[in-house]
C-alpha positions as a Python dict, from the first residue, in 0.01 Angstrom:
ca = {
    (1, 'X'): (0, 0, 0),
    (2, 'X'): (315, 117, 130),
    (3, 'X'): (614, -120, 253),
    (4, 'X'): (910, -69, 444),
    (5, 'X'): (1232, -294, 516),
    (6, 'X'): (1481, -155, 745),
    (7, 'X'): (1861, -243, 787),
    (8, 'X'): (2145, -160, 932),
    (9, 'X'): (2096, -266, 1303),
    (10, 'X'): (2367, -445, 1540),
    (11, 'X'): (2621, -473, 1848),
    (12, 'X'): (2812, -145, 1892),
    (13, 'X'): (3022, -61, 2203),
    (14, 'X'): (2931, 294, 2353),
    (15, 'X'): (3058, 568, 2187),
    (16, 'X'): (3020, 417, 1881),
    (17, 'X'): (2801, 447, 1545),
    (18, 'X'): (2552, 294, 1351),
    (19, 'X'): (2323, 381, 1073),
    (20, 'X'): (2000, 266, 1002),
    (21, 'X'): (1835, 248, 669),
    (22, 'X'): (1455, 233, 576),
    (23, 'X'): (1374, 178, 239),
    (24, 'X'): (1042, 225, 113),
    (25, 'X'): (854, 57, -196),
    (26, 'X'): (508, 74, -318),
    (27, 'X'): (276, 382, -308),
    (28, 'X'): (504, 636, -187),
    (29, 'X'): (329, 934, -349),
    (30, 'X'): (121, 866, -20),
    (31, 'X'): (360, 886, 185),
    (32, 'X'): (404, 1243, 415),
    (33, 'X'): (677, 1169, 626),
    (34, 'X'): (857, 919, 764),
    (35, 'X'): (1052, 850, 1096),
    (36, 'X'): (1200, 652, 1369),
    (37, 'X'): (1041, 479, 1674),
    (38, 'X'): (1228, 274, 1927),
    (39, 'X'): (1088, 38, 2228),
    (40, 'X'): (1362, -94, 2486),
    (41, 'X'): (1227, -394, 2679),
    (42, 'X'): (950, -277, 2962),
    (43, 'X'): (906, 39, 2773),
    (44, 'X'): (633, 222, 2533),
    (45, 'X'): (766, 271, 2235),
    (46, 'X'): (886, 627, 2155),
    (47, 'X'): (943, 873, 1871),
    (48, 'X'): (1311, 895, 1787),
    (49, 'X'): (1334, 1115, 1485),
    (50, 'X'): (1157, 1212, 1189),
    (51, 'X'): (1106, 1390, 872),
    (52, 'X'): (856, 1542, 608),
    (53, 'X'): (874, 1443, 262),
    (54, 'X'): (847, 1776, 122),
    (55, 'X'): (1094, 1981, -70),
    (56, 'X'): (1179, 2140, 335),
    (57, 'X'): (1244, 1834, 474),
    (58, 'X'): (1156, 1925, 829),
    (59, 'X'): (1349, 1727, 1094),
    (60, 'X'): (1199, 1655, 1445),
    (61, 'X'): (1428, 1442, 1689),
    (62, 'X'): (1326, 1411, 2078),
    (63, 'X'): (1530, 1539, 2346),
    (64, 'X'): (1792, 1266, 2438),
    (65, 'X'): (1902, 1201, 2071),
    (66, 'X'): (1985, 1570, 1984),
    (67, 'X'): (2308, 1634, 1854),
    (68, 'X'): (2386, 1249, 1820),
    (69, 'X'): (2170, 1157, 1568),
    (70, 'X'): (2062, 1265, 1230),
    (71, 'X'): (1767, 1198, 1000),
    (72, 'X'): (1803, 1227, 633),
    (73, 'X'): (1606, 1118, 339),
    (74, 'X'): (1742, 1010, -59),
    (75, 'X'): (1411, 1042, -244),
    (76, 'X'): (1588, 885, -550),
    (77, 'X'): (1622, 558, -390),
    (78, 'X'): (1281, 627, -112),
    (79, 'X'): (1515, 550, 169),
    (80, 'X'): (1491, 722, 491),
    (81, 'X'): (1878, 694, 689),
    (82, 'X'): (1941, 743, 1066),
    (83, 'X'): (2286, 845, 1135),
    (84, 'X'): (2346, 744, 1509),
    (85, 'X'): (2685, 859, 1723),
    (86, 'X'): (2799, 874, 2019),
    (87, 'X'): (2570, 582, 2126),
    (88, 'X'): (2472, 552, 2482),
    (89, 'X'): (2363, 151, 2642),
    (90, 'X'): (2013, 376, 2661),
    (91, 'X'): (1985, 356, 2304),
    (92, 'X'): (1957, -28, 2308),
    (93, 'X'): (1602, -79, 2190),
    (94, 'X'): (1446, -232, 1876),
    (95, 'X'): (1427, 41, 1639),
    (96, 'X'): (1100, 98, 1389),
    (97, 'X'): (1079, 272, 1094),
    (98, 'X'): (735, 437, 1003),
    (99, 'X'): (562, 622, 702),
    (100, 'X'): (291, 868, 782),
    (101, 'X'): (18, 869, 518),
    (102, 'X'): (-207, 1130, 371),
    (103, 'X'): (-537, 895, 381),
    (104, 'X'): (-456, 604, 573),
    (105, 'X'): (-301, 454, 914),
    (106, 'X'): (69, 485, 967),
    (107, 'X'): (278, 183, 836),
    (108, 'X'): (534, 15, 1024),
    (109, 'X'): (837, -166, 957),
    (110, 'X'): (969, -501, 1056),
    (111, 'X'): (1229, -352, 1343),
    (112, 'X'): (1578, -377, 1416),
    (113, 'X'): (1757, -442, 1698),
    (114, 'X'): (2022, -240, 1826),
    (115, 'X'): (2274, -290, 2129),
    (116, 'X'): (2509, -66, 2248),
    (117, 'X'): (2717, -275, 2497),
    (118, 'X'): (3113, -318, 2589),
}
């Protein structure tokens, strides 16, 4: 079993940053990769970011967060980080962190909200 606890979420005016944390516990030597969904209210949710665990860390980020945010991993401390500038009021949306496994469903985290708003 794999577990994840994210943190880091909040108010920001636009323009602004935030980063996101996702800390993993558990049976991580399962664990593939690991990313970011987000689901804004009367949306599907959709793939922000994410990132393998292998010594190449491969990135993949979707269209409208390139070159604002960043995904980055600390395998010490099995914490996945989103680095988020230059935030838009479209990046309001409850934000999930997820581990892809080798044998088993994806897991998902608790989600946390984040508002960009003057």
């Amino acid at each position: 079993q794999v577990q994840l606890v994210e943190s880091g979420g909040g108010l920001v005016q636009p323009g602004g940053s935030l980063r996101l944390s996702c800390a993993a516990s558990g049976n991580i030597f399962s664990i593939d990769g690991m990313g970011w969904y987000r689901q804004a209210p009367g949306k599907q949710r959709e793939l922000v970011a994410d990132i393998t665990i292998t010594s190449r860390s491969s990135t993949n980020y979707a269209d409208s967060v390139k070159g604002r945010f960043t995904i980055s991993r600390d395998n010490a401390k099995n914490t996945v980080f989103l680095q988020m500038n230059s935030l838009k009021p479209e990046d309001t949306a409850v934000y999930y962190c997820t581990a892809r496994l080798r044998a088993s469903l994806p897991v998902w985290g608790q989600g946390t909200q984040v508002t960009v708003s003057s």
